[in-house]
C-alpha positions as CSV (number, residue, x, y, z in Angstrom):
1,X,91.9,-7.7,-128.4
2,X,93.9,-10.8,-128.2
3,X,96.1,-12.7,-125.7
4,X,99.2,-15.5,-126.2
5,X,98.8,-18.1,-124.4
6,X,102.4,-20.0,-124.1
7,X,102.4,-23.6,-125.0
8,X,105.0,-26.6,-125.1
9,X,107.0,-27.1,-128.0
10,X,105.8,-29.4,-130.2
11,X,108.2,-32.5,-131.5
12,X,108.0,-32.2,-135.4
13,X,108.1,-35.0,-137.8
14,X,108.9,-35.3,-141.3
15,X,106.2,-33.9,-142.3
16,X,105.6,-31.3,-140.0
17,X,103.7,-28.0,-140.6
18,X,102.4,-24.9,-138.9
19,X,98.4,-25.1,-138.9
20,X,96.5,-22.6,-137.6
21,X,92.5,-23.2,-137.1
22,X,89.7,-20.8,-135.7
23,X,87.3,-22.0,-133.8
24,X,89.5,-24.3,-131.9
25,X,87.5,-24.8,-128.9
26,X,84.7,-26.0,-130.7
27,X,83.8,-29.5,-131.5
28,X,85.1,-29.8,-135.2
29,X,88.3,-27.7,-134.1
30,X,88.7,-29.8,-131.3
31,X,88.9,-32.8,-133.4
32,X,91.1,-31.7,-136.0
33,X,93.2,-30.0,-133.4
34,X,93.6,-33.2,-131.3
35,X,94.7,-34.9,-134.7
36,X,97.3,-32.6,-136.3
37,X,98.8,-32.3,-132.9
38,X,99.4,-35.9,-132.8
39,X,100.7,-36.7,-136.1
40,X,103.2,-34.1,-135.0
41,X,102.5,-30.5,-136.6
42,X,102.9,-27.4,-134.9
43,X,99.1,-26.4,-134.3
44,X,98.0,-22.6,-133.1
45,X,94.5,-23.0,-131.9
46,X,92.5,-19.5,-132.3
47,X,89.2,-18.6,-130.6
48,X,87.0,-15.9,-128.9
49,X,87.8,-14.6,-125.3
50,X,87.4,-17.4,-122.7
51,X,84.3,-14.9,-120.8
52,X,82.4,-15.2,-124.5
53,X,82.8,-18.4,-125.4
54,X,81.2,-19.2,-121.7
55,X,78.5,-17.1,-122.8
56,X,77.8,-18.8,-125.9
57,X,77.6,-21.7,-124.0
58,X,79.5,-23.5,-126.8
59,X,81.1,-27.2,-126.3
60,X,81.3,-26.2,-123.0
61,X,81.1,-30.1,-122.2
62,X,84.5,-30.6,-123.3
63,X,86.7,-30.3,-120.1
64,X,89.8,-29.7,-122.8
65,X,88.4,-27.1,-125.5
66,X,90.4,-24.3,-123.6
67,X,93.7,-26.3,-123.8
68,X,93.6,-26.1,-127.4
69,X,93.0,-22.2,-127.6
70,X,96.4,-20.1,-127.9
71,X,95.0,-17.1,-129.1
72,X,92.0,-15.4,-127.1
73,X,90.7,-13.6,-130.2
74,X,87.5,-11.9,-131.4
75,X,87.3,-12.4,-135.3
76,X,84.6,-9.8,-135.7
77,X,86.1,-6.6,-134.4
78,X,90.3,-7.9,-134.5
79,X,92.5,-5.3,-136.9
80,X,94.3,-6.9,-139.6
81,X,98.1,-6.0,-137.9
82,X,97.0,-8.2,-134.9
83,X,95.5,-11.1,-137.3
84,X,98.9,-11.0,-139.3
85,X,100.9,-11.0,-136.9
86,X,99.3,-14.3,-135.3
87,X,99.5,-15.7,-138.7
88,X,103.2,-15.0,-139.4
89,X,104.7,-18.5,-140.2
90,X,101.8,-20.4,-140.5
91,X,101.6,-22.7,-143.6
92,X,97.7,-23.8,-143.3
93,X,95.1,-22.0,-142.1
94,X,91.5,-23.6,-141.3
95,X,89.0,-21.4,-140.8
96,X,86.1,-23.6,-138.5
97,X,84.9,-20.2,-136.3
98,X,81.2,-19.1,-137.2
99,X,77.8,-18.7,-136.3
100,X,76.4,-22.2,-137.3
101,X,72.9,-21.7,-136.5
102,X,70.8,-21.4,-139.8
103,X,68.1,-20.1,-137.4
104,X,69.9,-16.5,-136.1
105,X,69.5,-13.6,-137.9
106,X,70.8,-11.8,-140.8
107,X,72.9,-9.2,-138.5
108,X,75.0,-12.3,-136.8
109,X,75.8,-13.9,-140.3
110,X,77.3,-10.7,-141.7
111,X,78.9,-10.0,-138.2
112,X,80.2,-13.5,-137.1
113,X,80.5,-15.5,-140.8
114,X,80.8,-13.0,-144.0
115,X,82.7,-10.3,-142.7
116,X,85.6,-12.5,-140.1
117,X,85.6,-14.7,-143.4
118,X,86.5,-11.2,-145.3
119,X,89.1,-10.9,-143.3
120,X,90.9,-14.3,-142.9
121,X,91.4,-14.4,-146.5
122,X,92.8,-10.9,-146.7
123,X,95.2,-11.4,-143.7
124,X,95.7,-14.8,-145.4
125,X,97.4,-12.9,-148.5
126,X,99.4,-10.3,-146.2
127,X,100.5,-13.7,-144.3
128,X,101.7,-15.4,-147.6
129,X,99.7,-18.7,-146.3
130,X,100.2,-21.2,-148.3
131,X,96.7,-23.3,-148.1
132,X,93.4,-22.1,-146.5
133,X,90.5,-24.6,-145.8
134,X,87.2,-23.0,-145.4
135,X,83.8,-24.6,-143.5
136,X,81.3,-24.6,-145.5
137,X,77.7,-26.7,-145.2
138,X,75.1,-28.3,-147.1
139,X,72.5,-26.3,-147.1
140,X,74.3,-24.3,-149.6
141,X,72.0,-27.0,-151.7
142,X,69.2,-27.9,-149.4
143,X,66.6,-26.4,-151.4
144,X,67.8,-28.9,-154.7
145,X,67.2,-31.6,-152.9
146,X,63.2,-32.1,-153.9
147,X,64.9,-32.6,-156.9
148,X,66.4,-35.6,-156.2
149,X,63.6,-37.2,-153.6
150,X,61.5,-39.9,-155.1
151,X,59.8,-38.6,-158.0
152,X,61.7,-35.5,-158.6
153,X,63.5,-35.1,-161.7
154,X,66.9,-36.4,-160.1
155,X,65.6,-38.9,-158.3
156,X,67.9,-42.2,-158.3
157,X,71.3,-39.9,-158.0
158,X,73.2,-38.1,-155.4
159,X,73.3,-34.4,-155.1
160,X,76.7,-33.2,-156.7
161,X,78.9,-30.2,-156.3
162,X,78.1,-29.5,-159.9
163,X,74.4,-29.3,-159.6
164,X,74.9,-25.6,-158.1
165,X,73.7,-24.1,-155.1
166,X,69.9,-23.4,-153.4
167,X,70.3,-21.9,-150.0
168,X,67.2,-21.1,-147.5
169,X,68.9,-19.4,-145.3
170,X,70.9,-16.2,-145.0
171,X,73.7,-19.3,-143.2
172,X,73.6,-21.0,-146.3
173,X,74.2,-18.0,-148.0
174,X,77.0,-17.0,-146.2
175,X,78.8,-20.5,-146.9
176,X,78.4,-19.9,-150.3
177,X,80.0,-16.8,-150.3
178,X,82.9,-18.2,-148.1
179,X,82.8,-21.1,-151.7
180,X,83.0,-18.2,-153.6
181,X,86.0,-16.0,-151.6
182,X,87.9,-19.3,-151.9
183,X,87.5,-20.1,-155.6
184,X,88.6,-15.9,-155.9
185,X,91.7,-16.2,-154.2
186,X,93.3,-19.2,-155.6
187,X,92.4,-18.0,-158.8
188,X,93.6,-14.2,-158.5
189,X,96.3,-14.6,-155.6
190,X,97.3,-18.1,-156.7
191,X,96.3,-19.5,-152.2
192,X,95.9,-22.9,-152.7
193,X,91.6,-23.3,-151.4
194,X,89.6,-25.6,-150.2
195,X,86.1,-24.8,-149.7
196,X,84.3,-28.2,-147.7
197,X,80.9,-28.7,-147.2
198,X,80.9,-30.5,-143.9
199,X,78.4,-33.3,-142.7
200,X,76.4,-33.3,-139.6
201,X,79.3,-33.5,-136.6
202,X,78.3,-34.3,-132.8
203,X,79.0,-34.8,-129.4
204,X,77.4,-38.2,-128.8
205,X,78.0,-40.1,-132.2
206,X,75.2,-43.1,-130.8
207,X,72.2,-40.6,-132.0
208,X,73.6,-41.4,-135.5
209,X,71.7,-44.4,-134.6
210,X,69.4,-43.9,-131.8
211,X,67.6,-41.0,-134.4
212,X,68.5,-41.9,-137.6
213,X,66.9,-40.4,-140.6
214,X,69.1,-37.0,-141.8
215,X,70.5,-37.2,-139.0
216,X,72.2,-40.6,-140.0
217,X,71.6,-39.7,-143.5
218,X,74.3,-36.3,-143.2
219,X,76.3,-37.9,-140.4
220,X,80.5,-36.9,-140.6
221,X,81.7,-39.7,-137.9
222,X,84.9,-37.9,-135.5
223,X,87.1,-40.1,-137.1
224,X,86.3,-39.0,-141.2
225,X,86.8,-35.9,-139.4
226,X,90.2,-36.6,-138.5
227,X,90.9,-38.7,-142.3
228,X,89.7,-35.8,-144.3
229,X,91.2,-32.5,-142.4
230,X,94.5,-34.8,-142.7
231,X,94.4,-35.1,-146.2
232,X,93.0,-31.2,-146.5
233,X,96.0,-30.3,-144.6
234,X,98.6,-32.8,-145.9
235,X,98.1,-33.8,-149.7
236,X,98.5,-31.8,-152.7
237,X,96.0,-30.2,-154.7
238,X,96.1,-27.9,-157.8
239,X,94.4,-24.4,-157.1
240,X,90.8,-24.7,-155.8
241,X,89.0,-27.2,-154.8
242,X,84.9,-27.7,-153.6
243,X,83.8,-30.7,-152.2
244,X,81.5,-32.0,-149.6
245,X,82.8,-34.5,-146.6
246,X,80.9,-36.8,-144.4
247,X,80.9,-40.3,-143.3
248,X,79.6,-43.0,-145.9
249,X,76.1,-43.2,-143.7
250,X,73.2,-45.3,-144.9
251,X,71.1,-42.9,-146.7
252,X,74.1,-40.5,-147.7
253,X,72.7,-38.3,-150.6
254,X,75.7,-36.3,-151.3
255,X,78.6,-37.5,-153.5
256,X,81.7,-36.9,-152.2
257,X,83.6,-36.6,-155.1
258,X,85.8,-34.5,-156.1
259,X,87.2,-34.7,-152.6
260,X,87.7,-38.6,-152.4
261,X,90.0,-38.3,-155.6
262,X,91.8,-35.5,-155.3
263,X,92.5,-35.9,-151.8
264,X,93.3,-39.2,-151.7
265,X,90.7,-39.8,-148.7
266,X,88.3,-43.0,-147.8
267,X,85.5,-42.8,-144.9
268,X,85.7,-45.2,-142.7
269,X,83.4,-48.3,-143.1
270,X,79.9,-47.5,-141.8
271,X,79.8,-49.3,-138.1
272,X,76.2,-52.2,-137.8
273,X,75.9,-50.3,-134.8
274,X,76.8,-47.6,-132.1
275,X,78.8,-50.2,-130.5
276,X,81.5,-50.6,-133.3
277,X,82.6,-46.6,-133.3
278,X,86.2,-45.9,-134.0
């Protein structure tokens, strides 16, 4: 089931495109919804039925997460006509909406991340979408990282993209197998992917600080949120590409290459202090 919402017209600019994103009422969608919008594309935000995303109790903080939600939709039980038909048009699709809790079971990562993720990428073929940009996460690679602690075998490095994948958690499986659905259809169906690994993204950026630690250590700031989804969206890549993307925190252990390079992307300059936020 699914439900229109009408919305303003939207003044292009030069550049303008049509973005889709799921998960639009969330936190990260929020973000990157708030951004496109301003730099003038034509943004559809897509997310569950209003009754439950109350229930969830997700972002519900944000007095303007429902503004950016044009499409009620349930990703887990929608048909592929009414996904299509949403996605008619649409040049770049982001696909944010999942069950981001490591610590739910193995029934609500098949229901909420493998199988919706199954479909975007199908609908995204019958929709002759140009780009899609997948979330994924880090702990597609948490378990490598004894590896590279003080005294493992790594040590002295970051933890690259290349150095493979070590989930501990059906989530982190799932994300890979998002990696992998990517890599698959720019290389059979010729979709331009990007597959991200996304830093630690949240409400009250000052904990960054207040906490530190891997909290600090994994920390994507709301504005490298907005730089990177711009670039994701805007500049040009060549098929597939996996990367990770955060903020350049003290104690960052993940390179962020390829993405800085092919994207053409810089974080921000990490702020002395809670103070100096963007």
């Amino acid at each position: 089931m699914w439900l229109w919402k009408q919305t303003l017209d939207l003044k292009p600019t030069r550049q303008a495109m049509r973005v889709a994103i799921t998960g639009a009422a969330g936190l990260i969608g929020g973000i990157v919804h708030d951004h496109l919008t301003a730099l003038g594309h034509n943004v559809t935000g897509i997310d569950r039925p209003l009754d439950d995303w109350l229930a969830a109790g997700r972002n519900t903080d944000d007095e303007n997460a429902r503004n950016r939600v044009d499409i009620e939709m349930d990703l887990t039980s929608v048909s592929d006509e009414e996904l299509s038909a949403v996605l008619e048009g649409v040049d770049c699709l982001i696909h944010l909406a999942a069950d981001a809790n490591p610590s739910n079971d193995d029934t609500s990562m098949m229901r909420n991340n493998i199988e919706p993720t199954t479909t975007i990428f199908r609908c995204a073929i019958s929709s002759h979408i140009s780009r899609v940009i997948v979330a994924s996460s880090g702990l597609t690679q948490v378990g490598l990282e004894p590896l590279f602690n003080e005294g493992g075998p790594m040590h002295g490095r970051m933890i690259r993209v290349e150095d493979g994948i070590a989930p501990t958690s059906t989530y982190g499986a799932s994300k890979i197998y998002a990696e992998v659905l990517a890599e698959m259809h720019a290389r059979i169906h010729g979709i331009e992917t990007i597959a991200v690994r996304i830093g630690t993204v949240i409400p009250d950026e000052t904990e960054h600080w207040t906490r530190g630690g891997r909290l600090q250590a994994t920390a994507f700031l709301a504005e490298d949120v907005r730089r990177f989804f711009q670039a994701a969206v805007e500049n040009p890549i060549d098929g597939h590409l996996l990367t990770a993307a955060q903020s350049d925190s003290p104690g960052r252990f993940l390179d962020l290459e390829p993405g800085l390079s092919i994207l053409d992307w810089t974080p921000v300059s990490w702020p002395d202090s809670a103070e100096n936020l963007q």
